[in-house]
C-alpha positions in Angstrom: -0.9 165.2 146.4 1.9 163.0 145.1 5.5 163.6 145.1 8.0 163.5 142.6 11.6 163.2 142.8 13.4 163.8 139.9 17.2 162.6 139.7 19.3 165.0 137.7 21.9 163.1 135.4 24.7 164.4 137.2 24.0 163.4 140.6 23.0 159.5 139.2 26.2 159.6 138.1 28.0 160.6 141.5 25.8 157.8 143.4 26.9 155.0 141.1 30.5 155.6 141.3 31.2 154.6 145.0 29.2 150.7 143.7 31.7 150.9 140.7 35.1 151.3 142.7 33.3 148.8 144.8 33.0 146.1 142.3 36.1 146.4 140.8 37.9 146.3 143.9 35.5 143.2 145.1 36.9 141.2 141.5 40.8 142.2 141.3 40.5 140.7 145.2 38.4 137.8 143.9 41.0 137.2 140.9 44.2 137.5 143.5 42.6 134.7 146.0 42.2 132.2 143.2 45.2 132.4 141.8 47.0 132.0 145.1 44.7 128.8 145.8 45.8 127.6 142.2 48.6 125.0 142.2 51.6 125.9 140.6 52.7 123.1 138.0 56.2 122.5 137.7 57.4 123.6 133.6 58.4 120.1 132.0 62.1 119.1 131.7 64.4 120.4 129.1 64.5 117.3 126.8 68.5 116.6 126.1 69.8 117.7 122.5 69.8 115.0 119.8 72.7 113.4 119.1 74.5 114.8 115.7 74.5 112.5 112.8 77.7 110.5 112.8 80.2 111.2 109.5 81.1 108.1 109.0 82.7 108.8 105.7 85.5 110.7 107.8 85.5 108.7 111.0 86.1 105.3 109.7 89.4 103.8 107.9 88.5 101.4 104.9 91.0 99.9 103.8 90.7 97.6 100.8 93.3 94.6 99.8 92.5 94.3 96.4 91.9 96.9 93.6 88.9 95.1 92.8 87.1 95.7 96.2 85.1 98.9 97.0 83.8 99.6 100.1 81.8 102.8 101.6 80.4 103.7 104.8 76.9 104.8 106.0 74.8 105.7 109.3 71.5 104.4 109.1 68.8 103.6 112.0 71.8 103.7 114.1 73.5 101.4 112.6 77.1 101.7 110.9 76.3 99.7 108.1 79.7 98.5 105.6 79.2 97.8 102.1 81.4 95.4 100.5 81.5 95.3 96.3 84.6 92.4 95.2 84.3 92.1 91.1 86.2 88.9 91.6 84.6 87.7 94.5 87.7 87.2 96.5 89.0 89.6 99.1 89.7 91.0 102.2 90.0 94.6 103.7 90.9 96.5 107.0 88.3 98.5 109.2 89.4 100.8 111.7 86.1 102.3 113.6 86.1 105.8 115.4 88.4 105.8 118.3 85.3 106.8 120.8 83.2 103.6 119.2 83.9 101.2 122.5 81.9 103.8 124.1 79.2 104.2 121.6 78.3 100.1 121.1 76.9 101.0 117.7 76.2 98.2 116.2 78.1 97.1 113.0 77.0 95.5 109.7 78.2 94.6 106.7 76.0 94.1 103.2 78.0 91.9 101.1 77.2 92.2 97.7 78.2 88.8 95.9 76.4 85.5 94.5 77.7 83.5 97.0 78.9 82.5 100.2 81.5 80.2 100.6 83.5 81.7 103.3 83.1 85.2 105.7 85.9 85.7 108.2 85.8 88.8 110.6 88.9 89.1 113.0 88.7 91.6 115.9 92.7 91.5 116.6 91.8 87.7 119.1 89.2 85.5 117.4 88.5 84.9 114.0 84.8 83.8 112.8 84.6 81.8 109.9 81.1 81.5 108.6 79.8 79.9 105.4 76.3 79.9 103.8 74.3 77.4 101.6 70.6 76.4 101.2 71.0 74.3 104.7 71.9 77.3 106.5 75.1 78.9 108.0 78.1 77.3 109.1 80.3 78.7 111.8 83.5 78.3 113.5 85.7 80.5 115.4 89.6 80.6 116.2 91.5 81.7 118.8 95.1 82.7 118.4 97.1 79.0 117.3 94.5 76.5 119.0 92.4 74.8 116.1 89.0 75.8 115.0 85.7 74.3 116.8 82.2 74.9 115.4 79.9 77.3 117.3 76.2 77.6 117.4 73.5 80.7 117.3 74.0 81.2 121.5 77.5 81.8 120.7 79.0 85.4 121.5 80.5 85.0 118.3 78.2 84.1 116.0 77.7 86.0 112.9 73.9 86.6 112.8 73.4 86.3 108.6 70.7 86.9 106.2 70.9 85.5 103.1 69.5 86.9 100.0 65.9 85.2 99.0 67.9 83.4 96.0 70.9 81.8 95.6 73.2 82.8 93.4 71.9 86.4 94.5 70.6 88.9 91.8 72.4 92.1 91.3 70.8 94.3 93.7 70.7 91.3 96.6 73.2 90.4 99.1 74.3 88.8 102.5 73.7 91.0 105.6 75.8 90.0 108.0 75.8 91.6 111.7 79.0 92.1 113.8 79.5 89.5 116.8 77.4 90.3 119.7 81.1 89.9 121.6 82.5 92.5 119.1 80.0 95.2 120.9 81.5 94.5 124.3 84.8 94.2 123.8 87.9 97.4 123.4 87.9 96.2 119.9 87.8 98.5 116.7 89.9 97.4 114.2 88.3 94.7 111.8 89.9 92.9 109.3 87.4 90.8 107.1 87.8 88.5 104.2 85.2 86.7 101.8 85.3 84.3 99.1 82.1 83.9 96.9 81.1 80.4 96.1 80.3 81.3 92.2 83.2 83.5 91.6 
Protein backbone atom coordinates (compact mmCIF):
# COMPACT_ATOMS: atom_id res chain seq x y z
CA UNK A 1 0.00 0.00 0.00
CA UNK A 2 1.55 3.32 -1.09
CA UNK A 3 2.00 6.35 0.93
CA UNK A 4 1.15 9.82 0.49
CA UNK A 5 2.41 12.82 1.85
CA UNK A 6 0.63 15.75 1.39
CA UNK A 7 2.38 19.21 2.10
CA UNK A 8 -0.18 21.81 3.49
CA UNK A 9 0.50 25.33 1.92
CA UNK A 10 1.41 26.73 5.13
CA UNK A 11 4.11 24.51 6.17
CA UNK A 12 5.73 24.86 2.23
CA UNK A 13 5.82 28.21 3.10
CA UNK A 14 7.70 27.94 6.55
CA UNK A 15 10.38 25.40 4.85
CA UNK A 16 11.26 27.84 1.98
CA UNK A 17 11.92 30.82 4.15
CA UNK A 18 15.18 29.66 5.97
CA UNK A 19 16.63 29.11 1.65
CA UNK A 20 15.28 32.73 1.13
CA UNK A 21 17.12 34.55 4.09
CA UNK A 22 19.79 32.32 2.89
CA UNK A 23 20.09 33.65 -0.59
CA UNK A 24 19.69 37.00 0.06
CA UNK A 25 22.27 37.03 2.61
CA UNK A 26 24.61 34.71 0.18
CA UNK A 27 24.12 38.01 -2.64
CA UNK A 28 24.33 41.26 -0.43
CA UNK A 29 27.85 39.28 0.74
CA UNK A 30 28.56 38.47 -2.93
CA UNK A 31 27.79 42.31 -3.92
CA UNK A 32 30.00 43.79 -0.82
CA UNK A 33 33.18 41.47 -1.96
CA UNK A 34 33.14 42.78 -5.40
CA UNK A 35 32.89 46.05 -4.86
CA UNK A 36 35.78 46.00 -2.35
CA UNK A 37 37.97 44.08 -5.10
CA UNK A 38 36.80 46.94 -7.62
CA UNK A 39 39.45 49.75 -8.13
CA UNK A 40 38.55 52.95 -7.18
CA UNK A 41 39.21 55.52 -10.11
CA UNK A 42 40.33 58.79 -9.19
CA UNK A 43 37.29 61.69 -10.33
CA UNK A 44 39.05 63.81 -13.23
CA UNK A 45 40.55 67.18 -12.50
CA UNK A 46 38.55 70.32 -12.17
CA UNK A 47 39.37 71.91 -15.55
CA UNK A 48 40.48 75.84 -14.71
CA UNK A 49 37.70 78.51 -15.55
CA UNK A 50 37.96 80.19 -18.99
CA UNK A 51 39.40 83.30 -19.19
CA UNK A 52 36.74 86.32 -19.46
CA UNK A 53 36.58 88.04 -22.73
CA UNK A 54 38.80 90.98 -22.67
CA UNK A 55 36.88 94.71 -23.08
CA UNK A 56 39.01 96.16 -25.08
CA UNK A 57 36.85 99.03 -25.87
CA UNK A 58 37.55 100.16 -22.12
CA UNK A 59 41.07 98.86 -21.60
CA UNK A 60 42.77 100.41 -24.42
CA UNK A 61 43.60 104.34 -25.01
CA UNK A 62 43.25 105.37 -28.86
CA UNK A 63 44.30 108.21 -29.43
CA UNK A 64 43.93 109.78 -32.92
CA UNK A 65 46.20 112.82 -34.39
CA UNK A 66 44.04 113.79 -36.97
CA UNK A 67 40.15 114.34 -37.14
CA UNK A 68 40.26 112.38 -40.15
CA UNK A 69 41.52 109.12 -38.48
CA UNK A 70 39.15 106.64 -36.75
CA UNK A 71 40.24 103.92 -35.01
CA UNK A 72 38.39 101.03 -32.82
CA UNK A 73 39.40 98.08 -30.93
CA UNK A 74 38.40 94.39 -30.97
CA UNK A 75 39.29 90.87 -29.30
CA UNK A 76 39.28 88.25 -31.79
CA UNK A 77 40.97 84.59 -31.75
CA UNK A 78 43.07 86.12 -29.17
CA UNK A 79 44.20 88.65 -30.84
CA UNK A 80 43.87 92.50 -30.03
CA UNK A 81 43.30 93.51 -33.42
CA UNK A 82 43.47 97.78 -34.24
CA UNK A 83 41.58 99.13 -37.02
CA UNK A 84 42.92 102.14 -38.61
CA UNK A 85 40.40 104.30 -41.17
CA UNK A 86 42.57 107.80 -42.39
CA UNK A 87 40.07 109.70 -45.16
CA UNK A 88 43.25 111.45 -46.26
CA UNK A 89 45.58 108.79 -46.02
CA UNK A 90 48.01 110.53 -43.79
CA UNK A 91 48.22 110.08 -40.13
CA UNK A 92 49.39 109.00 -36.99
CA UNK A 93 47.80 108.06 -33.57
CA UNK A 94 48.73 106.98 -29.90
CA UNK A 95 47.97 103.42 -28.31
CA UNK A 96 48.21 102.82 -24.81
CA UNK A 97 47.49 98.90 -24.08
CA UNK A 98 46.07 97.58 -20.72
CA UNK A 99 48.46 98.14 -17.95
CA UNK A 100 48.59 94.12 -17.15
CA UNK A 101 49.32 93.42 -21.18
CA UNK A 102 53.37 92.76 -20.55
CA UNK A 103 51.97 89.91 -18.69
CA UNK A 104 49.39 88.79 -21.08
CA UNK A 105 51.79 88.66 -24.51
CA UNK A 106 48.65 89.05 -26.58
CA UNK A 107 49.55 89.60 -29.64
CA UNK A 108 48.82 92.87 -31.52
CA UNK A 109 47.60 93.77 -34.96
CA UNK A 110 46.60 96.38 -36.91
CA UNK A 111 44.23 96.28 -40.26
CA UNK A 112 45.00 99.35 -42.12
CA UNK A 113 42.38 100.27 -44.34
CA UNK A 114 44.00 102.49 -47.24
CA UNK A 115 45.02 101.93 -51.04
CA UNK A 116 48.37 102.09 -50.41
CA UNK A 117 51.49 101.71 -48.55
CA UNK A 118 54.06 104.04 -48.76
CA UNK A 119 55.19 104.19 -45.28
CA UNK A 120 54.11 102.29 -41.72
CA UNK A 121 56.05 103.37 -38.67
CA UNK A 122 55.27 101.75 -35.19
CA UNK A 123 57.46 103.22 -32.17
CA UNK A 124 57.37 101.29 -28.81
CA UNK A 125 58.91 104.40 -26.79
CA UNK A 126 63.06 102.90 -28.23
CA UNK A 127 62.94 101.72 -31.84
CA UNK A 128 61.03 102.83 -34.63
CA UNK A 129 60.07 100.42 -37.70
CA UNK A 130 59.61 101.89 -40.88
CA UNK A 131 58.07 99.61 -43.31
CA UNK A 132 56.94 100.20 -46.92
CA UNK A 133 54.98 98.01 -49.41
CA UNK A 134 54.85 97.65 -53.30
CA UNK A 135 54.40 94.81 -55.69
CA UNK A 136 58.27 93.71 -54.89
CA UNK A 137 57.41 93.22 -51.40
CA UNK A 138 58.05 95.02 -48.13
CA UNK A 139 60.74 97.22 -47.20
CA UNK A 140 61.95 97.63 -43.67
CA UNK A 141 64.16 99.64 -41.52
CA UNK A 142 64.30 100.36 -37.94
CA UNK A 143 65.79 103.28 -35.74
CA UNK A 144 67.19 103.51 -32.62
CA UNK A 145 67.08 106.69 -30.62
CA UNK A 146 69.61 109.41 -32.85
CA UNK A 147 71.77 106.61 -34.69
CA UNK A 148 70.73 106.42 -38.49
CA UNK A 149 68.35 103.93 -39.98
CA UNK A 150 69.73 100.36 -41.35
CA UNK A 151 67.56 98.01 -43.27
CA UNK A 152 66.34 94.81 -41.53
CA UNK A 153 65.24 91.51 -42.92
CA UNK A 154 62.28 88.88 -42.02
CA UNK A 155 64.66 87.16 -38.91
CA UNK A 156 64.69 90.46 -37.49
CA UNK A 157 62.97 90.96 -33.96
CA UNK A 158 61.56 93.90 -35.48
CA UNK A 159 60.20 93.10 -38.47
CA UNK A 160 56.65 94.01 -39.20
CA UNK A 161 55.15 90.67 -40.51
CA UNK A 162 52.60 92.40 -43.43
CA UNK A 163 49.92 91.12 -45.64
CA UNK A 164 49.06 93.02 -48.27
CA UNK A 165 45.69 93.09 -49.84
CA UNK A 166 45.38 90.74 -53.14
CA UNK A 167 45.24 94.17 -55.27
CA UNK A 168 46.95 97.20 -55.28
CA UNK A 169 45.45 100.07 -54.88
CA UNK A 170 43.15 98.02 -52.40
CA UNK A 171 39.35 97.86 -52.91
CA UNK A 172 37.11 99.25 -50.22
CA UNK A 173 36.70 96.46 -48.05
CA UNK A 174 40.63 95.28 -48.35
CA UNK A 175 43.54 96.37 -46.35
CA UNK A 176 47.17 95.86 -44.96
CA UNK A 177 47.35 93.46 -41.89
CA UNK A 178 50.19 94.24 -40.22
CA UNK A 179 51.40 92.22 -36.97
CA UNK A 180 53.19 93.89 -34.01
CA UNK A 181 57.04 93.19 -33.74
CA UNK A 182 57.75 89.86 -32.40
CA UNK A 183 60.29 92.15 -29.89
CA UNK A 184 57.19 94.28 -29.07
CA UNK A 185 55.74 90.91 -27.23
CA UNK A 186 58.78 90.55 -25.03
CA UNK A 187 59.53 93.75 -24.06
CA UNK A 188 57.76 96.22 -20.77
CA UNK A 189 56.36 98.07 -23.72
CA UNK A 190 52.64 99.25 -24.05
CA UNK A 191 52.43 102.48 -25.40
CA UNK A 192 52.41 102.58 -29.37
CA UNK A 193 52.58 105.43 -31.37
CA UNK A 194 51.98 104.59 -35.20
CA UNK A 195 51.97 106.65 -38.31
CA UNK A 196 51.06 105.81 -42.07
CA UNK A 197 51.09 107.52 -45.24
CA UNK A 198 49.22 105.91 -48.25
CA UNK A 199 50.97 105.91 -51.54
CA UNK A 200 47.65 107.03 -53.60
CA UNK A 201 46.41 109.50 -51.19
Amino acid sequence: MAAIFVWRDGNFRDQRKPFRRWRVAFWALAALLVTACTPLTPAPPTPPPAAAPIDVAAAIGLSPREATTTLSAQFEDGRMVIDIFSTTGIGSAKIDLPHDFAATRMPVQFRLHTTGLEEFQFHDGTTTTLASVSERGSRQQIQEGELPASAIGPDSPYWLPIRAPSTIPAGPDEYFLIDAPSAFHTGPQRVIDVGWIDFFR
